[in-house]
C-alpha positions in Angstrom: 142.3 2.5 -240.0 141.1 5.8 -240.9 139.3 6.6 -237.3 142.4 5.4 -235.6 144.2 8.1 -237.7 141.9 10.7 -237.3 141.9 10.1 -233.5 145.8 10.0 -233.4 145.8 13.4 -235.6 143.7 15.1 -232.9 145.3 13.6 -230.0 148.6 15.3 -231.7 147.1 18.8 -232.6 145.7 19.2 -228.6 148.9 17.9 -227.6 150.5 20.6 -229.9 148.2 22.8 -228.3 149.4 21.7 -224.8 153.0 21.6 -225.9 152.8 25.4 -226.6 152.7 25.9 -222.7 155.6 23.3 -222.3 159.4 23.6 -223.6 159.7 19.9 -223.9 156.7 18.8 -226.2 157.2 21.0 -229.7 153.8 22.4 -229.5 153.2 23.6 -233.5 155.1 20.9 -235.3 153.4 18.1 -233.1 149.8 20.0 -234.2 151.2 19.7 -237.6 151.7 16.0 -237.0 148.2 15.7 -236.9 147.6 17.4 -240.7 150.3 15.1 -241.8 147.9 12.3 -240.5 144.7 13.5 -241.5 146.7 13.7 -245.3 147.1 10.0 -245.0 143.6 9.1 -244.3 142.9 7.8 -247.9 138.8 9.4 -247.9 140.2 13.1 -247.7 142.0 15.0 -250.1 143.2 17.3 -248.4 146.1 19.4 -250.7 149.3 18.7 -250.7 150.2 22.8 -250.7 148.2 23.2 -247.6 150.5 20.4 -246.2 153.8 22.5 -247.2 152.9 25.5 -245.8 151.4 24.2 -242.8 154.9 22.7 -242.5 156.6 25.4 -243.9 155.0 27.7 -241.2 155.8 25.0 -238.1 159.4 25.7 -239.1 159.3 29.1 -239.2 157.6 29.3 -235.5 160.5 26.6 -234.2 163.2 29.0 -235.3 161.0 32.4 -233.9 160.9 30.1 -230.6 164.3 30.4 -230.4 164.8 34.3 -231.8 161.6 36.0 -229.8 162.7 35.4 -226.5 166.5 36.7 -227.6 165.5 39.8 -228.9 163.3 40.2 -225.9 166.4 40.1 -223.5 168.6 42.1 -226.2 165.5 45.0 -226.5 165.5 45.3 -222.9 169.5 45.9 -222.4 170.3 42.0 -221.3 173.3 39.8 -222.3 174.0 36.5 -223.6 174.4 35.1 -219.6 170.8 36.5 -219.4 169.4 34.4 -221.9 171.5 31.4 -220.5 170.1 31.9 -217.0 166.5 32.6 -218.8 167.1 28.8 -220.6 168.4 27.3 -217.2 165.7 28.8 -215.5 163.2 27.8 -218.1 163.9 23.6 -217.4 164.4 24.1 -213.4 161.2 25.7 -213.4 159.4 22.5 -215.9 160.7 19.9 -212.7 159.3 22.5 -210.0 155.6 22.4 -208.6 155.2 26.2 -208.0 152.4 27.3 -210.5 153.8 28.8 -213.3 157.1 27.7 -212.7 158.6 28.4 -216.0 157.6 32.1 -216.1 158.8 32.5 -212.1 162.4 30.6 -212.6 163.0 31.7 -216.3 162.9 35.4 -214.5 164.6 34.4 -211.8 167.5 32.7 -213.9 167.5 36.0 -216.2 168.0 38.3 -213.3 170.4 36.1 -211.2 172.8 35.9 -214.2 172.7 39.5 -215.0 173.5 40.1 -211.6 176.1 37.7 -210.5 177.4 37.2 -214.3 177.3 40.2 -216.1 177.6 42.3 -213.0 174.9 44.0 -213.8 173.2 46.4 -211.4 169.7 45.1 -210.0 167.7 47.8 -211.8 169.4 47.0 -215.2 169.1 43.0 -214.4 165.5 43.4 -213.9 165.0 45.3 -216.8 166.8 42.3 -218.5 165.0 39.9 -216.8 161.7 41.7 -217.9 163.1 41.2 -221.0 163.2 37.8 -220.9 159.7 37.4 -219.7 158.1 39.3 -222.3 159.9 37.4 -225.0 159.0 33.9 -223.4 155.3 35.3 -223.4 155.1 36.3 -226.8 157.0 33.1 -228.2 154.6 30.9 -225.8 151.4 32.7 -227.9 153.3 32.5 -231.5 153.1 28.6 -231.2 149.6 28.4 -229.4 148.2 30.6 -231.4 149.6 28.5 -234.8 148.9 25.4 -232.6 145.3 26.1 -232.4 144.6 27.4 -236.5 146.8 24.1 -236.8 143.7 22.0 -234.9 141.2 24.6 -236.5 142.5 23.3 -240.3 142.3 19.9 -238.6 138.7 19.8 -237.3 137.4 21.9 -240.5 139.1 18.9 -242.5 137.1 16.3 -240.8 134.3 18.8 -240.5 134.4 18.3 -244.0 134.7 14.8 -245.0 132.4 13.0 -242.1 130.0 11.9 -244.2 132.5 10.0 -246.1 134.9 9.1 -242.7 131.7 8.1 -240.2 
């Protein structure tokens, strides 16, 4: 039982890692998923405070997922339709196969609704829409970066206990 766990907790925590790139899979709560699991495991003793944090961080990153990309499109002189067309943008782009999708339509969607919305003029929308972009990017490396310590605490866990686990 405790391999299947372990292998379920780092099937979570490079899923986390991969849902950092992708809106639909919550990338550093899902790499928490797999501490929670690794806590279970009955040979480690791992602490119950690293488990809060860890958690207590996960929940701080979903909220800054939400915030980061705001304040980019607010910094940059945008409006509240630009951050709609940015989050409209955002899904068309997931269901799209142009590479890098999300970046291309979340910009697009930014810009279009400045323009046509806001009535914005262009070089004002694409200031927005840069906005936008920049905040998606730095909200993207927040939860990969705290996806990946997340698998790091994970594999330095295990790391740790294989002698007892293998």
């Amino acid at each position: 039982m405790s391999i299947f766990l372990i292998s379920l907790g780092f099937i979570c925590c490079l899923v986390g890692i991969v849902g950092s790139f992708l809106p639909v899979l919550p990338g550093p709560p899902l790499a928490w998923l797999g501490i929670l699991l690794l806590y279970i495991v009955p040979e480690t003793t791992i602490s119950a405070q690293l488990l809060w944090v860890t958690l207590a961080i996960s929940l701080i990153i979903i909220v800054l997922d939400y915030v980061i990309p705001i304040l980019g499109i607010k910094q940059f002189g945008g409006s509240k339709y630009g951050m709609y067309g940015a989050a409209i943008g955002l899904v068309v782009g997931l269901f799209t196969p142009v590479p890098l999708g999300i970046i291309l339509f979340s910009f697009l969607g930014a810009y279009l609704a400045e323009v046509f919305i806001s009535r914005l003029e262009t070089s004002l929308a694409l200031r927005a829409a840069f906005g936008s972009l920049i905040g998606l990017l730095a909200s993207t490396l927040v939860k990969f970066f705290t996806a990946l310590v997340f698998t790091f605490i994970f594999t330095y866990q295990v790391l740790q206990y294989r002698a007892v686990l293998f």
